[in-house]
N, C-alpha and C positions, 0 to 999 in steps of 0.2 A: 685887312687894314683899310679904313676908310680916308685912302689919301688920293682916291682917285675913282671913274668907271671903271666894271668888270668886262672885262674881254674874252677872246673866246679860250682863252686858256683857263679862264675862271668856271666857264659853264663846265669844263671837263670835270673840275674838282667838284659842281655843285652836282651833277650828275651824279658821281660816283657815289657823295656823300650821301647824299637825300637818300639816292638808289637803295645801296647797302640797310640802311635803315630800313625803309619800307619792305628789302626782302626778308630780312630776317627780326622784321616783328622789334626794332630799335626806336628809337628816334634822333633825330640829327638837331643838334643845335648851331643857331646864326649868333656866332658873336663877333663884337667889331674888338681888334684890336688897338684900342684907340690911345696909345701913348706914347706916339709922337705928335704934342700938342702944334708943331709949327706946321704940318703938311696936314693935317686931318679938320675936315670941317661936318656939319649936318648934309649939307647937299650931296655931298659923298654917302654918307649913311643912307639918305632917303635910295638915293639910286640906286646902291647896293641892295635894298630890300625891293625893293619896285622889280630889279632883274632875277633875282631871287625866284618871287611870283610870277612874275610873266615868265618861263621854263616851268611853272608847274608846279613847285613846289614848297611846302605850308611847313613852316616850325614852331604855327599853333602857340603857347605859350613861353617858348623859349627861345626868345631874345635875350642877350645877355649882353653887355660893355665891361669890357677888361678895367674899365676907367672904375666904375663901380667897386672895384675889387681893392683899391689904392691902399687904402685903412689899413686891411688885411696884410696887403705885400710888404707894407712896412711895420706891422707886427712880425711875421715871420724875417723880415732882415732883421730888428732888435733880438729875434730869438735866435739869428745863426751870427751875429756878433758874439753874443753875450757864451756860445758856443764854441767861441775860437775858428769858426764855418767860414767868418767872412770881414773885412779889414778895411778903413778907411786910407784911403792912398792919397798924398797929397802931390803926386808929383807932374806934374803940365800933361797935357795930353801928348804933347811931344815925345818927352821922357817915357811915356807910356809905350805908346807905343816904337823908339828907339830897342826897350828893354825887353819889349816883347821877343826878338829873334825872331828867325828864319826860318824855312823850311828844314834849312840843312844846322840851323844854330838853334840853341837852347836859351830860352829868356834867361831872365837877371832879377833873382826877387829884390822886388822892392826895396829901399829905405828905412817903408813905414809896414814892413809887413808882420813887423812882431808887435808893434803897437800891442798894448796890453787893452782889454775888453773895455775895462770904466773908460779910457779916453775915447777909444772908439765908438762907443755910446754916446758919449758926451757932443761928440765932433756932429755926429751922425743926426742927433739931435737939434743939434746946432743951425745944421744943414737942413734940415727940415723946419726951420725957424724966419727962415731963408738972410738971415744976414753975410752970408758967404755972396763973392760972385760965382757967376758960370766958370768953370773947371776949376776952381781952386781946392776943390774935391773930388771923390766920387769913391761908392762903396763896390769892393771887389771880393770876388768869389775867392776863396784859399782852396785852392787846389793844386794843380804844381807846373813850373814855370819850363819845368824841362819836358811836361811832355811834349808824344808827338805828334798830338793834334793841337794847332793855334789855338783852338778853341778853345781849351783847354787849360790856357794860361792864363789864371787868374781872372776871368771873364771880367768886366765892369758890370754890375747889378743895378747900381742907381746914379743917376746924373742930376745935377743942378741944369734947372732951365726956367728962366723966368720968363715962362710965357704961359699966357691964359691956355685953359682948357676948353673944346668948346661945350663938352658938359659939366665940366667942375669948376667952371669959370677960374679965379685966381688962389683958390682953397689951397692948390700945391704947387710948392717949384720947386719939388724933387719928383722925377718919374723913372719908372723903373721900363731896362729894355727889355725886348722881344724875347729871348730867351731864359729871362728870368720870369717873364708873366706870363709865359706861355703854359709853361707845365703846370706853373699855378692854378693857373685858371682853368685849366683839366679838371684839375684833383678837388678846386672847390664846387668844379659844376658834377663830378661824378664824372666823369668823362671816360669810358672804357677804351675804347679805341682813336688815336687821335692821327687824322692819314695827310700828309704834306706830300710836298714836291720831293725831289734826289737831294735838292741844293741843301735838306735839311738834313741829309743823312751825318755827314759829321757833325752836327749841333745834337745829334741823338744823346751823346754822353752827359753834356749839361742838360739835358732835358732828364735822365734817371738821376742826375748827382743833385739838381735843386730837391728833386721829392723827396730822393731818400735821406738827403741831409735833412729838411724843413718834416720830416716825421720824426728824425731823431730827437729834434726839438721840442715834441710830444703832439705836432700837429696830425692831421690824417688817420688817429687810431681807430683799427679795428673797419679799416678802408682800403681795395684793390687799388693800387695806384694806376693811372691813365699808362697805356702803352702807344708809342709814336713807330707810324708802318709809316712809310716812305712807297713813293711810288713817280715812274717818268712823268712829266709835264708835257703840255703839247707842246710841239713844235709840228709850225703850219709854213709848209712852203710862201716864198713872197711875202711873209706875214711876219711884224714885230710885233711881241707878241710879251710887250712891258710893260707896267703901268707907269715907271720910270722914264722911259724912254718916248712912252705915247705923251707924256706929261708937257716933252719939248715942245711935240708940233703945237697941242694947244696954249701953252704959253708964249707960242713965238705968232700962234693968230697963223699958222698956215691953216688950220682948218678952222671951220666956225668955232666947233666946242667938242666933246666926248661925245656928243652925239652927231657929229656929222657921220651921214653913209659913209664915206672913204674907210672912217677909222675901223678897227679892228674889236671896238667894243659892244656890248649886248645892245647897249642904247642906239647904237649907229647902224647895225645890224638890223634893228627894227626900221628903220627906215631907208634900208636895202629892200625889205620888203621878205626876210629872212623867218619862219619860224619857230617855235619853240619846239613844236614835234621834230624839225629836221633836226635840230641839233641832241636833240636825245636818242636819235638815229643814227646820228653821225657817233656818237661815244660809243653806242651799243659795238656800231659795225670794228671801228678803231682799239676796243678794249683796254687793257691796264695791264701795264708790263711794270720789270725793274729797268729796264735799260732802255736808253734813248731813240729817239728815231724820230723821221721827218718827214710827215704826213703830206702828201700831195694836196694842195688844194683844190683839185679835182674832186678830191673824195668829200669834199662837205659840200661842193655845189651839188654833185650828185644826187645825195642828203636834201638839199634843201628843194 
């Protein structure tokens, strides 16, 4: 997601990725996730591909923006409306989540979850019209409220947001989240393999349940669907290792920018005086597991 610099947590997954590709004769594709319009700008983008290159490695023609796919994501929510898949909710975000439950408690469906298909349509359209405000809607996944994964319960698919895009300028104030564009965006780019962090491993279920619903709806025929493999993240002693978290110091002006040395990112790194070889030495040596663990910062000076 282009809502910030890459850090060295990032290089681990560009590694792996490119890697993978190049050994067995694939290729890796670079796309930005780009739909959350309030945090994501170009300067983000540009540096994300700049760090990309500088580690080494070429995605040659495939660049791809999720943002590009928008048209799409909202032909397929019309096609899992009109499906009975998926359901316009009106009830506050509050109420939303209130009804959602607990770990140990079962949500509460909705109000408006039987809404019948022509309204939901209607609404949906509406909403893509944009004369609604922010949350006085949003479309949700029908799945069921009791499982017992969070995730699980009714996901949200699309939000009202009137704010500019910075590639689709003011075209949409509806955007669809992470979990709904992700898989998506798999299956429109052909995507065989699609490898994430652990944090992703329970979002794995809505990641099979968009495809396979959004095929039932006649999309994807006679197409392998994308599979999601999960795998640990770095974790770098003395190191934060967030682009959420890295995001404070430079909004609060403790460090110059994402690229001051101090910080923990590609761009600040370069001017540590840090190279691209050592950090593809550092993953080699460190490897890819399923389970966590906490890498001495020793071992990437070493590296470098």
């Amino acid at each position: 997601e282009p809502n910030g610099f890459l850090h060295f947590g990032h290089a681990k997954s560009i590694c792996l990725n490119f890697g993978l590709a190049q050994k067995y004769g694939g290729r890796c594709h670079l796309r930005m996730d780009d739909t959350n319009p309030e945090k994501e700008n170009d300067e983000y983008v540009n540096s994300i591909k700049e760090s990309v290159k500088w580690l080494g490695f070429d995605w040659g023609n495939h660049l791809y923006f999720a943002s590009d796919y928008f048209s799409k994501f909202y032909d397929f929510s019309e096609a899992l409306i009109k499906n009975q898949f998926a359901y316009i909710d009106s009830q506050t975000p509050e109420q939303i989540k209130v009804n959602r439950g607990t770990l140990t408690q079962v949500g509460k469906n909705s109000p408006f979850r039987e809404r019948k298909p022509d309204e939901n349509l209607d609404l949906f359209r509406k909403m893509k019209s944009g004369i609604f405000p922010e949350g006085a809607h949003v479309l949700r996944a029908k799945i069921s409220m009791a499982s017992p994964n969070l995730n699980l319960r009714d996901p949200v698919i699309f939000k009202i947001r009137h704010v500019p895009h910075h590639r689709q300028g003011k075209e949409w104030c509806i955007y669809p989240l992470y979990d709904f564009a992700h898989p998506l965006s798999d299956a429109i780019e052909k995507i065989t393999h699609s490898l994430c962090t652990l944090e992703f491993e329970d979002h794995r279920p809505i990641y099979n349940w968009v495809l396979e619903k959004v095929k039932k709806c006649g999309f994807f025929k006679n197409q392998e669907l994308p599979q999601q493999i999960e795998f640990a993240r770095l974790n770098l002693s003395h190191h934060v290792l967030s682009k959420r978290k890295l995001s404070i110091f430079v909004e609060s002006k403790t460090v110059k920018g994402w690229n001051d040395p101090r910080m923990p990112t590609l761009d600040g790194c370069k001017n540590r005086g840090y190279s691209p070889k050592g950090f593809i030495q550092f993953n080699e040596m460190i490897g890819v597991t399923k389970s966590d663990s906490n890498i001495d910062f020793s071992v990437l000076e070493e590296c470098m």
